[in-house]
N, C-alpha and C positions, 0 to 999 in steps of 0.2 A: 352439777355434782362436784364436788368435792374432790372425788375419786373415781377412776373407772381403772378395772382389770379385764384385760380380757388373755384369753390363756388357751393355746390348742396342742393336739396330740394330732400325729398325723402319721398312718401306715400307708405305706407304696410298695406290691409287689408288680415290678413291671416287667418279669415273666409271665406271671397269670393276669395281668392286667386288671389287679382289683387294688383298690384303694379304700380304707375308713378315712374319719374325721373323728374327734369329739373336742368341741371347743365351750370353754366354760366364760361365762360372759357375769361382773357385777357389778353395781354403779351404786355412788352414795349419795343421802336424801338429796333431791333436788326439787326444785318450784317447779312447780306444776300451771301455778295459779297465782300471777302477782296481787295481792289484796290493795285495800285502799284506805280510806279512815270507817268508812261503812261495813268494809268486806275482809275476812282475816287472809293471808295467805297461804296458800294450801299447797304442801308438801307430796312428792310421791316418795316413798320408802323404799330404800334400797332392796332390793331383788336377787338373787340366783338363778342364773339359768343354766343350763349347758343342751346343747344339742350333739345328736350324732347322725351321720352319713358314710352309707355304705355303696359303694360304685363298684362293677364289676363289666370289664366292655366284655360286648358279646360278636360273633361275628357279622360279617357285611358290614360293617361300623356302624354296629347301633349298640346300645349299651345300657345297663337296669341300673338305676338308682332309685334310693329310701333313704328314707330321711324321717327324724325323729325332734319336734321341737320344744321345748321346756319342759325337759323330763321331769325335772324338779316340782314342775305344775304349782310353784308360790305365789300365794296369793298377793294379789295387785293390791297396796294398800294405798292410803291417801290421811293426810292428817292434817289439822288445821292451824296456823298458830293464832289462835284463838285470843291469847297473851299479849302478845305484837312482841315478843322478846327475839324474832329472827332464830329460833330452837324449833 
């Protein structure tokens, strides 16, 4: 890739002993698939994601966590360069 960001938010209250998360994660086109003289090479396309996580300890030290993964749910794309132009 080209590019990669990744980017989080983080609460802690450590009187109530709970904690979130939300971290957003994106990466640009990268090869997926090196091609050949036969075969094009094939691209996966930059994406969105972000996830969030919620912890809250509970007593005896045991403790609930949830968790949410690509809320964005975009789709996984793939593209060919069919051209041989490396686009």
């Amino acid at each position: 890739s080209p590019y990669i960001v990744n980017a989080g938010l983080s609460y802690n209250n450590s009187e109530k002993e709970f904690n979130m998360n939300l971290i957003y994660n994106v990466f640009g086109n990268r090869i997926f698939g090196i091609g050949d003289a036969q075969f094009a090479t094939l691209y996966e396309m930059n994406r969105n994601t972000i996830d969030f996580t919620l912890s809250k300890k509970m007593k005896d030290d045991m403790e609930f966590k949830i968790g949410i993964t690509d809320i964005l749910n975009a789709p996984v794309r793939f593209n060919e360069d069919s051209n041989k132009n490396f686009k």
